[in-house]
N, CA, C and O atoms as a GROMACS GRO file, in nm:
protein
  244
    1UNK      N    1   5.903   9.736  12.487
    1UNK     CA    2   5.896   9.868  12.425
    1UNK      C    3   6.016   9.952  12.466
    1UNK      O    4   6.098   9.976  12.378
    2UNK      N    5   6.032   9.989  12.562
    2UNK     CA    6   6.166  10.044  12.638
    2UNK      C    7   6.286   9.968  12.581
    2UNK      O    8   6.382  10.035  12.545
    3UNK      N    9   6.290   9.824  12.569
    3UNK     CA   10   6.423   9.763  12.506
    3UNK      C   11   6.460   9.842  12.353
    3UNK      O   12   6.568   9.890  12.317
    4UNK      N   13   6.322   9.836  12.274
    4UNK     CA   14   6.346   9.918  12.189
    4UNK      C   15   6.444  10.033  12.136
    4UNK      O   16   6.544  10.045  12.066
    5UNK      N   17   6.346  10.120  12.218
    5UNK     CA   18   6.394  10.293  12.222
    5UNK      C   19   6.545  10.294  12.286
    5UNK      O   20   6.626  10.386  12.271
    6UNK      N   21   6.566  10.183  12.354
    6UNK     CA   22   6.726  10.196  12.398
    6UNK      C   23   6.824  10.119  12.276
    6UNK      O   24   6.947  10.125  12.275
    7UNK      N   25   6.752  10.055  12.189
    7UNK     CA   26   6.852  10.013  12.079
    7UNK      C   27   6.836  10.080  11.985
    7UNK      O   28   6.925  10.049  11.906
    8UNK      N   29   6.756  10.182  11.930
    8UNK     CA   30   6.758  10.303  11.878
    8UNK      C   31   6.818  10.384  11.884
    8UNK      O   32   6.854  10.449  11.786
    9UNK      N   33   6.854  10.410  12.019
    9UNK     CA   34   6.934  10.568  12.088
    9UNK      C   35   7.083  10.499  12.061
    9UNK      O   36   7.169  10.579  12.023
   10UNK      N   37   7.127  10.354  12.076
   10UNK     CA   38   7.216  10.349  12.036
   10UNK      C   39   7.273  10.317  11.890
   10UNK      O   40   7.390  10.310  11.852
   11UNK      N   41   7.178  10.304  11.833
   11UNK     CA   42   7.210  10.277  11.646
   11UNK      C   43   7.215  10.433  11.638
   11UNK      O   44   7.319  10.470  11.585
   12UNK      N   45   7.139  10.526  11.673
   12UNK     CA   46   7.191  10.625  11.607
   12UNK      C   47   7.319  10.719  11.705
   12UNK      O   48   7.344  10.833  11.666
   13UNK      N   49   7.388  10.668  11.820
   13UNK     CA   50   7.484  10.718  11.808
   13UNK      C   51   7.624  10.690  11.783
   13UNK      O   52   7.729  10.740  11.823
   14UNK      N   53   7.578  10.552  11.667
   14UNK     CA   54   7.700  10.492  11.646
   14UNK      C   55   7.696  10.500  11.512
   14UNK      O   56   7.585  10.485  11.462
   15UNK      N   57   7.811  10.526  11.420
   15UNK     CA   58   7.861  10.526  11.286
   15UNK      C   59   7.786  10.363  11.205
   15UNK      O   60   7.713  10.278  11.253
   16UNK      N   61   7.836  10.374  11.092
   16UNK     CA   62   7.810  10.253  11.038
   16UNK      C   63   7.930  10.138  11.104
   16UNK      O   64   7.891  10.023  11.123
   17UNK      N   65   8.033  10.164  11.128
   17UNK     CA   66   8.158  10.030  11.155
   17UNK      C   67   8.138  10.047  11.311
   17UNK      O   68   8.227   9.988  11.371
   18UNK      N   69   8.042  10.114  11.402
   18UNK     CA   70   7.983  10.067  11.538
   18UNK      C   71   8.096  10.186  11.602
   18UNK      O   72   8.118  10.183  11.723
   19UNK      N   73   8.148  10.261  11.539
   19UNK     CA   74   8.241  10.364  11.620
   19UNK      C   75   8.172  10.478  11.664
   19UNK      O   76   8.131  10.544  11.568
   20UNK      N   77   8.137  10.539  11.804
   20UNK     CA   78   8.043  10.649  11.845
   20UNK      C   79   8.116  10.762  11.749
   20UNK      O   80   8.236  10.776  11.722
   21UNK      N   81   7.974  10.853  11.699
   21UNK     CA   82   8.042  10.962  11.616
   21UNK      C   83   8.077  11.061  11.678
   21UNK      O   84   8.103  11.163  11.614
   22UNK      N   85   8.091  11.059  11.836
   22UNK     CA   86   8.167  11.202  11.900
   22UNK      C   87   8.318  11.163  11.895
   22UNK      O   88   8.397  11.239  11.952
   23UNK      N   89   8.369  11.041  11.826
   23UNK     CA   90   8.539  11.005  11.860
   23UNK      C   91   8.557  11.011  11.706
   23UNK      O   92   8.473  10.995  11.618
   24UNK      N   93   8.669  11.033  11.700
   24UNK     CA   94   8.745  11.051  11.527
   24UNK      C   95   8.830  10.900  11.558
   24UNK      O   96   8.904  10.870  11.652
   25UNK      N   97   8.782  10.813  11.426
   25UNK     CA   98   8.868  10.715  11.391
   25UNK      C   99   9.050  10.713  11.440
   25UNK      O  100   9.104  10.821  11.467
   26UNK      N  101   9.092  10.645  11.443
   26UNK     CA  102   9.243  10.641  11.492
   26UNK      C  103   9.324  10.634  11.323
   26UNK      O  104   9.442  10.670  11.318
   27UNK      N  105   9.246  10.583  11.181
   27UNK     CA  106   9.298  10.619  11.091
   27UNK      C  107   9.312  10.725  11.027
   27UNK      O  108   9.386  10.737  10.930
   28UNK      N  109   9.205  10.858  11.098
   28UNK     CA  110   9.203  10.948  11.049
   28UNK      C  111   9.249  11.032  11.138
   28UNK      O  112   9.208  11.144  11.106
   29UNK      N  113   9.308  11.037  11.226
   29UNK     CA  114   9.452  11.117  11.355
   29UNK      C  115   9.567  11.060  11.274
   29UNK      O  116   9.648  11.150  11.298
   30UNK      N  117   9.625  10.988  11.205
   30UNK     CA  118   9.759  10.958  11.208
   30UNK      C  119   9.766  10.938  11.018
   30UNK      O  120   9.839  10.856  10.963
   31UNK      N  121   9.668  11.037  10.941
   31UNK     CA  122   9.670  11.011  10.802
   31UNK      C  123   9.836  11.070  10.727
   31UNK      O  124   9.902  11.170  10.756
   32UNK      N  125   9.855  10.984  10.647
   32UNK     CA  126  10.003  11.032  10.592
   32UNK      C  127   9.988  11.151  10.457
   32UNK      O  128  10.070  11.219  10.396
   33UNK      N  129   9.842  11.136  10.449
   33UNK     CA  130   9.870  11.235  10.305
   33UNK      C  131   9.781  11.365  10.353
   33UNK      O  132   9.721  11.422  10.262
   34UNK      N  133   9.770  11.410  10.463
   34UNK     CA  134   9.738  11.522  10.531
   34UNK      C  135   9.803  11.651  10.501
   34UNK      O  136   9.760  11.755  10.451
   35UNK      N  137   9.931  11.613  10.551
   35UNK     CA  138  10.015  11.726  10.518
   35UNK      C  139  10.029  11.771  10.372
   35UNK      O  140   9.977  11.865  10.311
   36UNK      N  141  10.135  11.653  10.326
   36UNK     CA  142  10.108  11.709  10.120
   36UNK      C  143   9.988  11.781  10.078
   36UNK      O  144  10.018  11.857   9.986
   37UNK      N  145   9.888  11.786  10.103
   37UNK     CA  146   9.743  11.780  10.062
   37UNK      C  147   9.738  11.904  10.098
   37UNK      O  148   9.672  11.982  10.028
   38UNK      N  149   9.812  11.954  10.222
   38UNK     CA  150   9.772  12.121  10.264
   38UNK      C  151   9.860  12.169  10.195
   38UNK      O  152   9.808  12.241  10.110
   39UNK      N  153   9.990  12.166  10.185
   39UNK     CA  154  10.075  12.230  10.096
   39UNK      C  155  10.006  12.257   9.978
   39UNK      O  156   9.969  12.369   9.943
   40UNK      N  157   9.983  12.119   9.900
   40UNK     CA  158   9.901  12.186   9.775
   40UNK      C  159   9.748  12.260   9.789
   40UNK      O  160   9.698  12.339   9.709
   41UNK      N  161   9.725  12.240   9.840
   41UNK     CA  162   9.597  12.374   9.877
   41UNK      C  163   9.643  12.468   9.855
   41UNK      O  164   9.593  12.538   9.767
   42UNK      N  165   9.794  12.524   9.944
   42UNK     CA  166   9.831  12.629   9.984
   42UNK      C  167   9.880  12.702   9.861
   42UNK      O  168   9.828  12.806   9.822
   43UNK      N  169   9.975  12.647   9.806
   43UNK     CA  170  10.037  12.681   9.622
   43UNK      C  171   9.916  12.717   9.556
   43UNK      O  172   9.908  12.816   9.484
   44UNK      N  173   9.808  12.627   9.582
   44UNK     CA  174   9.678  12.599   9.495
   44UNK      C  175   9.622  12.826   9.501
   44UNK      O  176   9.612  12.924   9.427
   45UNK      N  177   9.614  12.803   9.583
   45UNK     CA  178   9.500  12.950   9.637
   45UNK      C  179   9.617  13.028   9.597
   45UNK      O  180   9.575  13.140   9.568
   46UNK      N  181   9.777  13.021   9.579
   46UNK     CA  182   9.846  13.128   9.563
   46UNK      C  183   9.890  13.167   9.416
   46UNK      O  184   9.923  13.276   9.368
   47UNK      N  185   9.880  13.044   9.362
   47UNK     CA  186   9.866  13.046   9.204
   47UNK      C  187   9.749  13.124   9.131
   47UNK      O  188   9.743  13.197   9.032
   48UNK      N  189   9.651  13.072   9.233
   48UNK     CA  190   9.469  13.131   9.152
   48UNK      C  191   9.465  13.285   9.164
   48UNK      O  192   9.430  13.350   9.065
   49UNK      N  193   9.504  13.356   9.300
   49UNK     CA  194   9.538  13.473   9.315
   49UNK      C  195   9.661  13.581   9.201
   49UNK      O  196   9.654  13.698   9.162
   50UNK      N  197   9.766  13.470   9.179
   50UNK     CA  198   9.851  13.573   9.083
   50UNK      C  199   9.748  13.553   8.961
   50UNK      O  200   9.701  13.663   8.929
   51UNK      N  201   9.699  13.448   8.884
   51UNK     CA  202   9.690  13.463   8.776
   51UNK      C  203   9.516  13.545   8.775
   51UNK      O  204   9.461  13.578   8.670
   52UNK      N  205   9.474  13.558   8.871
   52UNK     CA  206   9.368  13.677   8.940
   52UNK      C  207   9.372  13.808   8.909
   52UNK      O  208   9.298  13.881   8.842
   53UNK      N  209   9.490  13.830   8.981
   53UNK     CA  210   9.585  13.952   8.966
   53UNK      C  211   9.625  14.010   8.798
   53UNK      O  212   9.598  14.119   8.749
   54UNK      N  213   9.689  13.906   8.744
   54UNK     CA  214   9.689  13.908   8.572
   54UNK      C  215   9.585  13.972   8.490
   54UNK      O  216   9.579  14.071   8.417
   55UNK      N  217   9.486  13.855   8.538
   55UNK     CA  218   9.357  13.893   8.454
   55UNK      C  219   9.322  14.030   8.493
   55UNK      O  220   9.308  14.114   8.404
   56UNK      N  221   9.304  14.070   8.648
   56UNK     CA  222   9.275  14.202   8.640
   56UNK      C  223   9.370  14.312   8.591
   56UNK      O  224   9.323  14.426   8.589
   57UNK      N  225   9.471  14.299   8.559
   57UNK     CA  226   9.582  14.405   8.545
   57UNK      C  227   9.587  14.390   8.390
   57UNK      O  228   9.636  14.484   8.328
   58UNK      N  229   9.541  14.276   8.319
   58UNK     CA  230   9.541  14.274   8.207
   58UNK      C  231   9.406  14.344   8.146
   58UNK      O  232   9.419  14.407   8.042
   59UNK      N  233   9.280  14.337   8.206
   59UNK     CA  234   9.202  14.407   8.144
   59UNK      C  235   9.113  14.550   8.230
   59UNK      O  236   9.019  14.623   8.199
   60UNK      N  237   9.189  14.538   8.332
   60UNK     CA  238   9.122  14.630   8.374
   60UNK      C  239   9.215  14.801   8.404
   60UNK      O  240   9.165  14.901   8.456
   61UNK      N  241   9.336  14.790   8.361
   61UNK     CA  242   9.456  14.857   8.423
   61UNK      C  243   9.517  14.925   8.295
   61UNK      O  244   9.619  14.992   8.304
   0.00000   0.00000   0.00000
């Protein structure tokens, strides 16, 4: 019974590929499309804001 509850406690503190989920993968520390990906976020939110800006200045101004 005890063997049990100790292979329990460890299925659930391990991921599906057996990696504990308090550590971040080593493919996901060294990802290459991280950066690009924030840049375009960044354009992303600054574009939505001018044409924001438009719409309000177009109908409200």
């Amino acid at each position: 019974m005890e063997d049990n509850r100790e292979q329990n406690e460890m299925e659930m503190d391990e991921s599906m590929h057996g990696v504990p989920r308090k550590e971040v993968p080593e493919v996901a520390k060294d990802e290459p499309d991280d950066k690009p990906a924030a840049r375009t976020i960044q354009w992303t939110i600054v574009i939505a804001v001018i044409i924001l800006a438009i719409v309000y200045f177009v109908f409200f101004y």
